[in-house]
C-alpha positions as CSV (number, residue, x, y, z in Angstrom):
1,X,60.9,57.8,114.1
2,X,63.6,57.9,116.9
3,X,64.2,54.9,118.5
4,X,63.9,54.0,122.0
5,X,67.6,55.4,122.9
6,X,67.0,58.5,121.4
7,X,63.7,58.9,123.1
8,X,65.5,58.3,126.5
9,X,68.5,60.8,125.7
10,X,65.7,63.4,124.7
11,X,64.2,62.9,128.0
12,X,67.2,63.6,129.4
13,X,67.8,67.2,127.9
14,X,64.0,68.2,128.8
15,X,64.7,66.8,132.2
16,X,67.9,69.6,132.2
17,X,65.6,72.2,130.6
18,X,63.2,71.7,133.6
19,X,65.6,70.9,136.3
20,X,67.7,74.5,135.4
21,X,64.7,76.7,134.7
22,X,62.5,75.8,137.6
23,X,62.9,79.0,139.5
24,X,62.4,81.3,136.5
25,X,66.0,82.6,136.4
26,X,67.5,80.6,133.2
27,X,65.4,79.8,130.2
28,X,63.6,76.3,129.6
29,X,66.4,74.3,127.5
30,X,68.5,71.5,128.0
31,X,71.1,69.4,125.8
32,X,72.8,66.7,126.1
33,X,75.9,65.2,123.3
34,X,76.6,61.5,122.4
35,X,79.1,59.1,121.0
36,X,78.3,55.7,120.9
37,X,75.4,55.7,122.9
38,X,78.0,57.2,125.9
39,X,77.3,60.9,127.0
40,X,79.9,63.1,126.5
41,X,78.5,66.1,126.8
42,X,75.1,68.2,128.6
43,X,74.2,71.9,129.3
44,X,71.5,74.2,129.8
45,X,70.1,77.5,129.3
46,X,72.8,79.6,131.3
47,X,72.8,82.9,130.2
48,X,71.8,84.9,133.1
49,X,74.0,83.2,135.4
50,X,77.1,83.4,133.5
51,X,76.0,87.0,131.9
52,X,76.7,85.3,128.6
53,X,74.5,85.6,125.7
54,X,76.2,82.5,124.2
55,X,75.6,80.5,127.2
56,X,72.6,78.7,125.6
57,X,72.2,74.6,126.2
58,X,73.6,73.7,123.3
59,X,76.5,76.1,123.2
60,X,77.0,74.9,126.8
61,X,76.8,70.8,126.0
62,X,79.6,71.3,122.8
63,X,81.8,73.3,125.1
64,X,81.9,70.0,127.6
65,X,81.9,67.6,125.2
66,X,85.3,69.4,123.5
67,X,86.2,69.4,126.9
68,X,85.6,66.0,127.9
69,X,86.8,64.6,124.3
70,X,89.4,67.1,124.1
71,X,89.2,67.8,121.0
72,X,87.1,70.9,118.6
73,X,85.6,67.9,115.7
74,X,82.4,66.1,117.2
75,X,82.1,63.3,114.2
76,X,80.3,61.1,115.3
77,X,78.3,62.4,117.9
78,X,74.2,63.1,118.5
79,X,73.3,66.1,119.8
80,X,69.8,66.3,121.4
81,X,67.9,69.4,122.5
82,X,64.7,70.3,123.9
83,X,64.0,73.0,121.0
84,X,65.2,73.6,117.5
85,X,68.5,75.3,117.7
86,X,68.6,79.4,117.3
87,X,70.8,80.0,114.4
88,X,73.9,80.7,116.6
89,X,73.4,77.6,118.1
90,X,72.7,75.5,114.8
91,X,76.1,77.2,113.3
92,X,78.1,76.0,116.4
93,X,76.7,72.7,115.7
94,X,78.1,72.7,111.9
95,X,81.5,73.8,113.3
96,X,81.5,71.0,115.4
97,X,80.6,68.6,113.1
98,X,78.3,66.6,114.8
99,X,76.5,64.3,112.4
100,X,72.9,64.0,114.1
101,X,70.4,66.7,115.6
102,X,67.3,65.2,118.0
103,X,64.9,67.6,119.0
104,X,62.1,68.0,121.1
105,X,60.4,71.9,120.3
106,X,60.4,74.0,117.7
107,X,60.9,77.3,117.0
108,X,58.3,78.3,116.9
109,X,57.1,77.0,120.5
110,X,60.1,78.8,121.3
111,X,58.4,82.2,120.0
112,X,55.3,81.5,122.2
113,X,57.2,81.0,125.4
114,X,58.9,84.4,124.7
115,X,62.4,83.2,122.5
116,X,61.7,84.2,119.5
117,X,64.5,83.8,117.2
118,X,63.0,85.5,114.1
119,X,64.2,88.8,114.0
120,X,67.9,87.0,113.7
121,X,66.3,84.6,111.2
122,X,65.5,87.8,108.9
123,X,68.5,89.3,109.7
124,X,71.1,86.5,108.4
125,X,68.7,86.5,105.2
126,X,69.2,90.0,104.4
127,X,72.6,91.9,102.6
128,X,74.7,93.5,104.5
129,X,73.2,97.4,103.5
130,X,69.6,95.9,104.5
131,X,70.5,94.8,108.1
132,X,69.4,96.8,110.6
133,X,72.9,96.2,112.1
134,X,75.1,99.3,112.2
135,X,78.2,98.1,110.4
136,X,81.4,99.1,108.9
137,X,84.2,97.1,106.7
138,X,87.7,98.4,107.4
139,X,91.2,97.2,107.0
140,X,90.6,94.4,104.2
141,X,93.8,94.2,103.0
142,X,95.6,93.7,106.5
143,X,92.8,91.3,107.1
144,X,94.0,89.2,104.0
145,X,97.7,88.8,104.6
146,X,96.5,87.8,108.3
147,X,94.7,84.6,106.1
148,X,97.3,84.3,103.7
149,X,100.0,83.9,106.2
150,X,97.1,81.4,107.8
151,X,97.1,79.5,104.5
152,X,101.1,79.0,104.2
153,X,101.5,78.1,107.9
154,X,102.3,74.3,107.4
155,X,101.5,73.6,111.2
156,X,98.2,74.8,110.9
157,X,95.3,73.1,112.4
158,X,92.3,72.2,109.9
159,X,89.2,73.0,111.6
């Protein structure tokens, strides 16, 4: 059960989600990042605005936080959203490698308000020849000496 800190920073991403969606032109979500107790990082829903289909609230709060921590690695950190990440969100969230999720929704609330996320969900399940994607693979071998010159680069950042 989340403690009383968590329930106040949860607040404070469905307070984002209803501050930034009152006039129906960004969708209901909010999320805000934490280290410590300290925020570091918030967004919301801004995909029309920026005509940006990445712009969602979590995409938006790790891109501050970065900012604001400047750095790409969020150990350490709590995320909290008003709704169960999409799947590009909850990837973003690996890379980051912040080491706690809080959320309000899920996705399947989501779905009911009209952000339904299950198409992708099926999608990402499937084989390649199944997707409904049209795809090709080219160019494989110049795309491996591109990551083997990546691998012998001794000033390479780990990420």
């Amino acid at each position: 059960m989340p403690g009383t800190r968590d329930e106040s920073w949860l607040e404070h991403a469905l307070s984002l989600a209803e501050e930034h969606s009152r006039d129906g032109r960004q969708g209901p979500f909010g999320a805000v990042i934490t280290r410590e107790d300290t925020l570091v990082g918030e967004g919301w829903n801004q995909v029309v605005s920026s005509r940006d289909p990445s712009a969602h609230a979590e995409i938006v709060a790790l891109r501050d936080a970065c900012r604001n921590l400047d750095t790409h690695v969020l150990t350490g950190c709590t995320l909290y959203s008003s709704c169960e990440p999409c799947p590009m969100c909850l990837a973003a969230i690996y890379w980051s490698r912040i080491d706690r999720l809080v959320f309000a929704c899920r996705s399947e609330d989501a779905a009911r308000a009209g952000f339904d996320d299950g198409k992708i969900l099926a999608e990402i399940r499937k084989d390649w020849p199944e997707r409904e994607l049209n795809w090709t693979q080219s160019r494989r071998e110049t795309g491996l000496r591109v990551f083997e010159a990546w691998l012998q680069n001794p000033d390479r950042i780990e990420y």
